[in-house]
Structures are given as C-alpha cells and as structure tokens.
N, C-alpha and C positions, 0 to 999 in steps of 0.2 A: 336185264336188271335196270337200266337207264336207256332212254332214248334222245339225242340232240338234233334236231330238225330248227333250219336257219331259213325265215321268208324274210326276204328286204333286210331289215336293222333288228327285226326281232329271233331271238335264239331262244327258243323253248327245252324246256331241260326236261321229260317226263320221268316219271319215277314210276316204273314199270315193275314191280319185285312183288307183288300182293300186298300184303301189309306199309312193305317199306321200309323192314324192320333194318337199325344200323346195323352190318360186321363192316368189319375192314375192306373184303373186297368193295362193297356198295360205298364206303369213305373214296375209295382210288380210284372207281370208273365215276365219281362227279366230279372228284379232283382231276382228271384227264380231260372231261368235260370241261372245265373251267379253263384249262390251258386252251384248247381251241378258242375259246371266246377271246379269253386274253389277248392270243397271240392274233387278232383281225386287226383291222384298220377302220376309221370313220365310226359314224354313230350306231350304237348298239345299245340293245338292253337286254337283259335275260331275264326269263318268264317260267319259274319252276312251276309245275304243275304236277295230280296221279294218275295214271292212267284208272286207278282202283275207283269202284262209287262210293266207298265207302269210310275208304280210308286216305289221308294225305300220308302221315306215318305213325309207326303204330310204337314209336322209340327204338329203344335197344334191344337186341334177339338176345332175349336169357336164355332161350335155348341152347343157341350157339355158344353163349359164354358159359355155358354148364356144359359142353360136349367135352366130347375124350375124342382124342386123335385127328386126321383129316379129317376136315371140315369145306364146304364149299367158302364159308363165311371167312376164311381168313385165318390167317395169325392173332390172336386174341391179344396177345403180350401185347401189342406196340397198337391196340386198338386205341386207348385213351387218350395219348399224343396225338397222333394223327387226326385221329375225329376232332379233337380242341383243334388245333392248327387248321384245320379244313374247316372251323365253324369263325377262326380268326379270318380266314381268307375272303371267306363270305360278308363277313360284316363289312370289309374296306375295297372289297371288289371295283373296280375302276368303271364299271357301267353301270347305270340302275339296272336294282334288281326288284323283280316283283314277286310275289306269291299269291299262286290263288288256292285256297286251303278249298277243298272240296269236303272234307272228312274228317276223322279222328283227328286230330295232332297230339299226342302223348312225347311228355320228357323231349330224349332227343329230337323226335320230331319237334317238338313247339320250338324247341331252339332255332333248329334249322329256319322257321320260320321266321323269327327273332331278326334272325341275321341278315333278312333282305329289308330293301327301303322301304317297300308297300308290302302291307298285308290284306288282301281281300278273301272274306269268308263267305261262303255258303251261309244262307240267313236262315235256312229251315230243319238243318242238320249237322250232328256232327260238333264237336266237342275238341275246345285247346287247354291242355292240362301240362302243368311241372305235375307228374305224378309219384315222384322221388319219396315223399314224405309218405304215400300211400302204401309205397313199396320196403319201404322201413332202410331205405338210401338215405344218406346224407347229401345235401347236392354241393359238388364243388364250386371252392368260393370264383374259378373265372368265368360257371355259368353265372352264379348271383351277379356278378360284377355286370354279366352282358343284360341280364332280365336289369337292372337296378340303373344302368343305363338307359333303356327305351320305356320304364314303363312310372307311372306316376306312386306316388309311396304307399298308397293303403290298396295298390290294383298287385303291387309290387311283394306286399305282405301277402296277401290274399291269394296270389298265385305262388309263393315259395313255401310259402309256413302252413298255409291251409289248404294247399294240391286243390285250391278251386278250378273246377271245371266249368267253363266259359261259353255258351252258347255263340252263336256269331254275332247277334243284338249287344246281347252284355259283352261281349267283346267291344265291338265297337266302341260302346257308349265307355265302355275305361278307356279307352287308347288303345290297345292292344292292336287292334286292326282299324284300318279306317277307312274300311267302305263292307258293306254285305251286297251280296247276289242273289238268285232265286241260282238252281242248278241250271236251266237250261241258258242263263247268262253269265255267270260266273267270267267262264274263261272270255267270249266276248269281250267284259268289262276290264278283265285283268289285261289283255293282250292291246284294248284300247287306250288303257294307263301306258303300260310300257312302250305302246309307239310314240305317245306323247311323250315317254321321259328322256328315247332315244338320242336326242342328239344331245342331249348334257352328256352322252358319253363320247361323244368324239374326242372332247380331249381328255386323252387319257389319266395322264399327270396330274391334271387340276381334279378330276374328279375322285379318281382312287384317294390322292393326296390330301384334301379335306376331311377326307373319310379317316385318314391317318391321325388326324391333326384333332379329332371328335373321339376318336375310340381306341387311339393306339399308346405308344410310349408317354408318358407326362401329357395325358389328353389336354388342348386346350380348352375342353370346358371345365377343368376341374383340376387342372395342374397336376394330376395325379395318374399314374400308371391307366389306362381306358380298358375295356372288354378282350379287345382285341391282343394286345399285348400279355392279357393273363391266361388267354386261352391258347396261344403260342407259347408260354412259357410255366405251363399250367403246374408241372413237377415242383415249380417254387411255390403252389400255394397249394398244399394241402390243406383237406378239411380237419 
C-alpha cells in the first residue's frame, strides 16, 4: 500500500496502492509512516511520491464507500475524521515536506498535495483537480479553508467552484505548484529540493511550530482559526 525507504536526511514516502485511491486503512499506514519520520532526530525532510505512471492519486474510493460488509479499505464511519486530522497533520509536519506529482491528482489527492511545502509536477502529463463540484459533492468548508489558504483568489475560485483541471504549466504559472519536471526528472528534482530543505528540519519545534503559528489555531496570518485546525476539528464545520 505504502512504502518508507530513509537515504541520509531524506525519507521517501511512495504510494504504492494503483490508483492511490483514500479508505482508512491507506489514512493509517501514512499516519504510521509519519510517526517514524517524527519520531527521528537531526535534519530530515519527506519526499511523497507514486510508484503508479500514471497516477499520483486518483481521491476517494467510492467503491469502497458504497461496499457492504468487510472491506479491505477500512471502517468507512470514522473515515472523514481521520483523513481531515491526517491532512491537518500534513500541513504543520515539523520537516519539509515535498511532492512530486507524477500523475492524476483528483480531490483528495490534490489535497494531499495541498498539504506539503513544495509541490513539483510532471510538465507533459497528468492533471490536479478539486473534482467535488464534478461529482455533485459539496466540498467541506476545512478543505476550502486549506485550498483558500495556499492558493491566490481567482486560482482559488477556479479550482473550488469550477473543478478546473490544471495541467502542470498552468499549475505552475497559478501558484499551485512551483516547479514542473519532464518524467524522467521529476523525482531527481523533487529529491534535490528536499535535500536542500533538509536541515530547516533539524529543529524540530521551530519548524513544525511556525507551521502552527501559519495554519493552525487563531493563525497568525489572519488571526483567524487556519486550515489546520479546521481539518482536525472538521465535525464543527459542516457544509
């Protein structure tokens, strides 16, 4: 489902499941992942990536949330918590985090991407969509909050309201991501980012901590509750 492979300071997180599609067990084995990282010492950064060509992730398995009975995908009930909390976790993570989008990104996937520091895309393939609107979903207000946080107002419309699907170019050029690759550089690129961002995580405190202080409780940029804290406390804000 996932794989964690650690060289020097860099921790690669692959997402190994086909698609990539969220249930709950796939929320729990990156949330385990994530402890490991946590729990190290000195400078680190973490490097998600798919093993897929084609896809980074493909959102939410409606499959699995339409199944009856055991499911490999989890317990569905305590799915929506979890996955918010685990995309809160992501946003304020104490290392830099990088992404390198190879593929699709749909919904919860784009989130997930959302939620790391850097985002590098594939330039000649491969598409990042809130696809919510397409799917005739309302999207909850602490994704809005997290997308409304990182991205500029009419990039911010454009991908909630209008399920724009975002090449890696026109990603860039909005903000969304801020760098494209060819495929057979991508990860190169992305992996050379996060060695360079490595030792801002040494200290652990100052770095998660700012991250707090940007996107959590009463954010300092905007004195107002941040991404983070809505997506941990997500049941207060129904759509």
């Amino acid at each position: 489902m996932i794989d964690l492979h650690k060289d020097d300071e860099i921790y690669t997180l692959t997402l190994d499941d086909g698609e990539n599609r969220w249930t709950t067990s796939f929320v729990r084995a990156i949330d385990k992942a994530l402890d490991e990282i946590e729990a190290s010492e000195g400078p680190a950064a973490l490097l998600t990536r798919s093993a897929s060509a084609k896809f980074f992730s493909n959102g939410l398995d409606l499959e699995w949330l339409a199944s009856e009975g055991d499911h490999p995908g989890g317990d569905k009930k305590v799915f929506g918590a979890e996955f918010m909390t685990l995309m809160g976790r992501l946003i304020t993570f104490p290392v830099p985090t990088v992404c390198a989008i190879n593929g699709h990104a749909f919904g919860a996937g784009m989130m997930s991407a959302m939620c790391h520091d850097v985002r590098i895309m594939r330039e000649d393939r491969g598409f990042i969509c809130a696809n919510e609107m397409q799917l005739g979903m309302a999207i909850p207000n602490p994704e809005l909050a997290l997308f409304k946080h990182k991205l500029s107002a009419n990039t911010f419309f454009e991908t909630v309201q209008l399920a724009r699907r975002w090449t890696g170019p026109d990603a860039q050029s909005a903000g969304i991501v801020q760098q494209t690759a060819s495929d057979e550089n991508l990860l190169d690129l992305a992996t050379e980012r996060a060695r360079a961002l490595a030792p801002l995580g040494k200290n652990r405190q100052v770095f998660g901590g700012q991250k707090e202080r940007l996107f959590g409780e009463n954010a300092a940029i905007n004195n107002v509750h941040g991404a983070a804290y809505m997506l941990r406390n997500s049941d207060k804000y129904r759509a």
